[in-house]
LOTOR-365589 format. One record per residue: x, z, y of N, C-alpha, C, O in turn. Coordinates in pm, whole numbers, padded with zeros to 5 digits, always signed. Atoms other than C-alpha are relative to their C-alpha. Layout:
BEGIN
XZYXZYXZYXZY...
//
This chain:
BEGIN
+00085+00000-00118+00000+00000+00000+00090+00000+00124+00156+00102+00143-00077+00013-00163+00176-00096+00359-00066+00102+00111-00188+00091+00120+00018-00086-00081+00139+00165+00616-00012-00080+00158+00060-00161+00217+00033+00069-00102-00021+00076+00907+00105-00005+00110+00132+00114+00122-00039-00024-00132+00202+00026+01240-00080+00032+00131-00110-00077+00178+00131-00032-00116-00038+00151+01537+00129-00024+00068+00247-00005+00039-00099+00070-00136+00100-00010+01882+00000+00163+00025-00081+00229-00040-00018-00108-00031+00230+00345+02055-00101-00010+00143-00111+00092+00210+00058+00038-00099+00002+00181+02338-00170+00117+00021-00211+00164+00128+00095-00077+00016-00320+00388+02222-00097-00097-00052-00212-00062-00079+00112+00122+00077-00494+00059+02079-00098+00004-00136-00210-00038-00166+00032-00039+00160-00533+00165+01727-00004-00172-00037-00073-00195-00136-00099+00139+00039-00397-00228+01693+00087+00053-00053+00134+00165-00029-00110-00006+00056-00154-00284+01466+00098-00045+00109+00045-00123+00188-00119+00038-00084+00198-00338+01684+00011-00141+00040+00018-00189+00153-00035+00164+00074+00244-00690+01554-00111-00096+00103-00078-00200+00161+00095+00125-00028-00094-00850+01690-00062+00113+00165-00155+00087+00241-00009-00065-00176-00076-00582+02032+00072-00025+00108+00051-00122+00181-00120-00013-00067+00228-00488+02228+00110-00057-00010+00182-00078+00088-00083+00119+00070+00449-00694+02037+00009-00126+00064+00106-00154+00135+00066+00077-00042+00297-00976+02122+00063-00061+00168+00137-00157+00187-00012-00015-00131+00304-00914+02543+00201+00029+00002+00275-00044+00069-00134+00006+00036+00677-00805+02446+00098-00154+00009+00196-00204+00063-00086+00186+00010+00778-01164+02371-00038-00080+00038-00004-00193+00002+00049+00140-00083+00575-01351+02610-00101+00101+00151-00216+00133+00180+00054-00109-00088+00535-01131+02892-00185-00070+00092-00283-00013+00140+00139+00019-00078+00252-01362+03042-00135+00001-00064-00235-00029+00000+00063-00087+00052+00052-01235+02786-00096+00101+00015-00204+00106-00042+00053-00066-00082-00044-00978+02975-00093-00013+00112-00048+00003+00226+00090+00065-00097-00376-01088+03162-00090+00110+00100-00174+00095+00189+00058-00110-00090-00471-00773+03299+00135+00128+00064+00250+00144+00023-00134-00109-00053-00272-00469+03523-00005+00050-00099+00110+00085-00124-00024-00130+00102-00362-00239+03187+00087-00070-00083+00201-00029-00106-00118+00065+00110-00197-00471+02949+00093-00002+00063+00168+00066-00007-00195-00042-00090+00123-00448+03150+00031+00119-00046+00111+00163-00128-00052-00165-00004+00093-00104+03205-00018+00057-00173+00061+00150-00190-00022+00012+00119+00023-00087+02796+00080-00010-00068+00109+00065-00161-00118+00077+00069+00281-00287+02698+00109+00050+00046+00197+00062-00039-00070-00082-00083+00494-00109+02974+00017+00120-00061+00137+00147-00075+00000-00157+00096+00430+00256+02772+00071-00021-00135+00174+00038-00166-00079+00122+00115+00508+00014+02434+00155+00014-00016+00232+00048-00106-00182+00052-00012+00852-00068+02563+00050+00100+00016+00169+00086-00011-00091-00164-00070+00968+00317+02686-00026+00044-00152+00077+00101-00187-00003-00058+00132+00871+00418+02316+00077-00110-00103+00126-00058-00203-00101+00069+00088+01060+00141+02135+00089-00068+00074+00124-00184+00056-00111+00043-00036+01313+00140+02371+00076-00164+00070+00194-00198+00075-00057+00106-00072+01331-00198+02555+00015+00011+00151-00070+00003+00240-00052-00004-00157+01503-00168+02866-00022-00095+00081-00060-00070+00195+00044+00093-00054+01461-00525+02946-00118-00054+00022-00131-00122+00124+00138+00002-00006+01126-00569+02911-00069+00088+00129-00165+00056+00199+00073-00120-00082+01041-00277+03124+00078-00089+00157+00011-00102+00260-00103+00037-00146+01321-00439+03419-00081-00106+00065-00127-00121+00178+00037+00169-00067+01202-00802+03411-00179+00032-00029-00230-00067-00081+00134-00049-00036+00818-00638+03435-00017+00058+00156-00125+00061+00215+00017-00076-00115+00884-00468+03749-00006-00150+00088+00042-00259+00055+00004+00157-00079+00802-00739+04034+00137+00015+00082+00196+00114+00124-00115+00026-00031+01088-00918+04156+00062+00098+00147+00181+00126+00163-00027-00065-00129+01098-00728+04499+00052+00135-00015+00085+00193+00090-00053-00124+00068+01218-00403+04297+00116+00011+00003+00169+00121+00018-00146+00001+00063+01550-00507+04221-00010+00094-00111+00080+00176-00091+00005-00090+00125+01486-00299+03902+00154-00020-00106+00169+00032-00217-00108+00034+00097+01817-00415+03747+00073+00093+00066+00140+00146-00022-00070-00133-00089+01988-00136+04010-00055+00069-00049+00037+00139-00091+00006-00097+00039+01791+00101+03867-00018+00026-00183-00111+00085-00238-00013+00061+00161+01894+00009+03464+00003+00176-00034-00091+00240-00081-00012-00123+00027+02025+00355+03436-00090+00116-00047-00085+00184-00150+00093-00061+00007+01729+00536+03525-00077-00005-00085-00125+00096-00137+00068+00009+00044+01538+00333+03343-00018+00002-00167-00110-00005-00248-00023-00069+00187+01769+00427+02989-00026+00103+00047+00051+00151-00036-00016-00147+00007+01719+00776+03092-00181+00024-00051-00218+00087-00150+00139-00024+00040+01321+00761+03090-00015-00094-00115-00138-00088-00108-00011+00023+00102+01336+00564+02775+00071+00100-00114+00029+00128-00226-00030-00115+00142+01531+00812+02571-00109+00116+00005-00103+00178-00102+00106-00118+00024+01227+01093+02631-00046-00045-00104-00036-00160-00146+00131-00024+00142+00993+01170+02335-00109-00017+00082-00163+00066+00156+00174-00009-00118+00668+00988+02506-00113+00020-00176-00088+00000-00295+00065-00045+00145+00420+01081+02231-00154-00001+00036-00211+00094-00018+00164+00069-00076+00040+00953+02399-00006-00069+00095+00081-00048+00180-00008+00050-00147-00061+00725+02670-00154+00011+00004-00201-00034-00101+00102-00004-00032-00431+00793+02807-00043-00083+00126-00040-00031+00238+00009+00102-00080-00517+00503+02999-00175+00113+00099-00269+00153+00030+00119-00048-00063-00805+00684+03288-00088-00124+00082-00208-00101+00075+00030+00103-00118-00905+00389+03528+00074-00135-00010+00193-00140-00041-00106+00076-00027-00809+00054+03575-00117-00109+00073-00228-00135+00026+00096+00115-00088-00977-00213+03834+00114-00103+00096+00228-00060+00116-00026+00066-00025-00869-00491+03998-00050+00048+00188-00158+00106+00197+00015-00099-00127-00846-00375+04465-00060-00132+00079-00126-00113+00181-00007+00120-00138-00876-00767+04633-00123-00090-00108-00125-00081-00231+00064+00143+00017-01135-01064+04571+00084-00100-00044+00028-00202-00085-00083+00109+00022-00826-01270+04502+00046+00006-00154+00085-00086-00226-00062+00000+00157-00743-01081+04153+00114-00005+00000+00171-00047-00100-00175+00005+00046-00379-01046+04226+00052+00112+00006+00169+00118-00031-00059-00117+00006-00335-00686+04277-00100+00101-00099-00211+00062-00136+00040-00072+00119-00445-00441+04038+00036+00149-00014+00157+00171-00015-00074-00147+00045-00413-00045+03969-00126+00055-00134-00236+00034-00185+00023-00030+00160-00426+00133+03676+00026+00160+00002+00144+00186+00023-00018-00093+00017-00473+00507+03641+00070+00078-00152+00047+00032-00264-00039-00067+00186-00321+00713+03315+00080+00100-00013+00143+00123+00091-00046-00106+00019-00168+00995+03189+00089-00039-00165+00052-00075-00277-00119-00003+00152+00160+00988+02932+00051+00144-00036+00087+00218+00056-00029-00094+00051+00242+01263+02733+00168+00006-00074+00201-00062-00171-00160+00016+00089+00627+01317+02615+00082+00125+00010+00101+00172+00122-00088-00097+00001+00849+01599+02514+00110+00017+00008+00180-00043-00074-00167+00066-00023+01203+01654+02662+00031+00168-00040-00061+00244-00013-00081-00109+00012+01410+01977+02562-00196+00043-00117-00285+00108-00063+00060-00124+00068+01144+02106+02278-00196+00049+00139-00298+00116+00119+00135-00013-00054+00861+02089+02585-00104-00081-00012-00070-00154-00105+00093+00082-00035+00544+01886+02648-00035-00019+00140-00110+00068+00185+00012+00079-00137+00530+01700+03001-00105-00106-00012-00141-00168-00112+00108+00092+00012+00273+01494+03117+00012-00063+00136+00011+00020+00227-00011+00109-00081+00307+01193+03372-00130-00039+00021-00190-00115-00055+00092+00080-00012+00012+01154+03570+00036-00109+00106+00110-00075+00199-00023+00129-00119+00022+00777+03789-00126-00031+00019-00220-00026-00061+00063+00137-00012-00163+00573+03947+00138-00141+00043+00246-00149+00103-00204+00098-00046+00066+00229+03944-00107-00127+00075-00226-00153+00054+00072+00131-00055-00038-00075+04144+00128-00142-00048+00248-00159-00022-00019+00144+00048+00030-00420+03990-00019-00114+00130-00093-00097+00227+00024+00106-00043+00078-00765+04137+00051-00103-00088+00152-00108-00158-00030+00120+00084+00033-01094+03992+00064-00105+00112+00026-00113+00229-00066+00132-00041+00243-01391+04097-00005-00080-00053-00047-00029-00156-00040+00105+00091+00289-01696+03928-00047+00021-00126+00007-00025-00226+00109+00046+00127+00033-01652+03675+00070+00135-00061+00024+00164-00171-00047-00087+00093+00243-01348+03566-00047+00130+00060-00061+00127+00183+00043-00159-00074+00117-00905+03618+00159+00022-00006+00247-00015-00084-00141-00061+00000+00415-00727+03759-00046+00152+00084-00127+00175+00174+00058-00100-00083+00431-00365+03827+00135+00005+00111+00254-00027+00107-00057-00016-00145+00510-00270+04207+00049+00122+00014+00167+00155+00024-00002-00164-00036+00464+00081+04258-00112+00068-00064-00213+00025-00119+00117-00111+00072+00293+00416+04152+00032+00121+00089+00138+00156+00142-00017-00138-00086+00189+00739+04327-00004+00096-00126-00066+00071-00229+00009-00133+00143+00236+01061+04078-00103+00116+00072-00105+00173+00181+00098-00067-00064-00062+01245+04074+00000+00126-00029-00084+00201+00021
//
């Protein structure tokens, strides 16, 4: 019997036909939550690049590589997606409320955001987030 893979996304999808997926074709991603999904995805199996070349180009996110192995090595261990709507008539910006759960030193921490998305070129990219 094969043991299921569940995406770490909260889908109850298997990996393979979820996060995976948005992983290897980032435009994939047709909504801000599937970003921000696939975005939680990548910090639990560790893709650094994925998470970089997601951030919109105006980030310079490749300056902050470092940071972004440091919040990848945590124990994230839930993502609770709360909200997510689309802010303009045009459909290019997007926020997404949620709460991640991850344990660093033996604790349990919890990351609440709101993140705001923008699409460009047919692709979601995240911009920014306020911590709530």
């Amino acid at each position: 019997m094969s043991k299921i893979n569940h995406c770490p996304c909260g889908s109850k999808k298997n990996y393979s036909v979820c996060c995976e997926l948005i992983h290897n074709k980032h435009s994939l991603a047709v909504t801000p939550e599937l970003l921000m999904r696939s975005r939680y995805s990548a910090h639990v199996k560790g893709l650094t690049q994925y998470i970089i070349d997601t951030y919109h180009p105006s980030c310079n996110a490749e300056e902050f590589k470092e940071g972004i192995e440091d919040s990848i090595e945590l124990d994230w261990r839930k993502l609770k997606v709360v909200s997510s709507h689309l802010s303009d008539k045009s459909g290019n910006e997007g926020f997404v409320s949620f709460k991640a759960t991850y344990s660093e030193d033996g604790q349990l921490h919890q990351l609440k955001e709101l993140s705001r998305f923008l699409k460009e070129n047919g692709k979601w990219y995240y911009i920014d987030g306020e911590i709530e």
